[in-house]
C-alpha positions in Angstrom: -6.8 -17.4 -7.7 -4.1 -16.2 -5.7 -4.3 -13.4 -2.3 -2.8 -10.8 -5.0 -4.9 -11.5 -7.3 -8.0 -11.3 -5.0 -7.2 -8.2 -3.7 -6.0 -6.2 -7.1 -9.6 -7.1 -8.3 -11.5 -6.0 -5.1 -9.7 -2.7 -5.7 -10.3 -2.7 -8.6 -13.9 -3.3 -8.0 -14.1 -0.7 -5.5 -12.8 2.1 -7.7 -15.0 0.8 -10.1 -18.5 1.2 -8.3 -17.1 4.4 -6.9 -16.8 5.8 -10.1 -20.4 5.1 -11.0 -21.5 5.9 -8.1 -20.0 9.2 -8.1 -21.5 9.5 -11.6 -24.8 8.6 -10.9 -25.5 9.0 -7.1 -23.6 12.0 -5.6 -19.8 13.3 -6.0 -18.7 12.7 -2.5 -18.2 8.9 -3.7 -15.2 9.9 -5.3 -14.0 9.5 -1.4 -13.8 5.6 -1.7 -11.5 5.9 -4.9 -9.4 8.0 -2.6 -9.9 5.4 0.4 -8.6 2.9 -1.9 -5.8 4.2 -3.3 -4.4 5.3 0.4 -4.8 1.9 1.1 -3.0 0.2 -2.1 -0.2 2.5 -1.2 0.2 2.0 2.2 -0.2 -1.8 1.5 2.7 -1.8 -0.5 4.7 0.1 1.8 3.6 -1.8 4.8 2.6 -5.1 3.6 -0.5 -4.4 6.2 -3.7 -5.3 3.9 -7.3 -5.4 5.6 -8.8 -7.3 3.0 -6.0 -9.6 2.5 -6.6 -10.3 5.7 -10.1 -10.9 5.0 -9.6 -13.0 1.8 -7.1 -15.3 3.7 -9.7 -15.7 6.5 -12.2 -17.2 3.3 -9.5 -19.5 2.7 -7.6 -17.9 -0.4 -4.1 -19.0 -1.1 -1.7 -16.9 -0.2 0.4 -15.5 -3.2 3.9 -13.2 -3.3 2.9 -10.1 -1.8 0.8 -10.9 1.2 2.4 -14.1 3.4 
């Protein structure tokens, strides 16, 4: 699996359990779907990525996007 990859599906993750969480826990979770979408779009504006940094420290390969 490529860094792009990695980090599409931790986002998509994230917005994921912050829907359910907001569903089943309490509606200020819906704040981490907002986190997360800030940082998908100043990632592709920027190219700056905290958890492409963090998947490239576990030793994924690096893929278009994030070199």
């Amino acid at each position: 699996m490529s860094l792009d990859r990695a980090v599409m599906m931790f986002a998509g993750l994230m917005v994921l359990v912050s829907v359910a969480l907001t569903h089943w826990v309490h509606p200020a979770w819906i704040w981490l779907t907002v986190f997360v979408g800030v940082n998908l779009m100043q990632a592709s504006v920027t190219g700056f990525c905290p958890a492409a940094m963090a998947f490239r420290r576990l030793g994924v390969r690096p893929g278009q996007a994030f070199r």
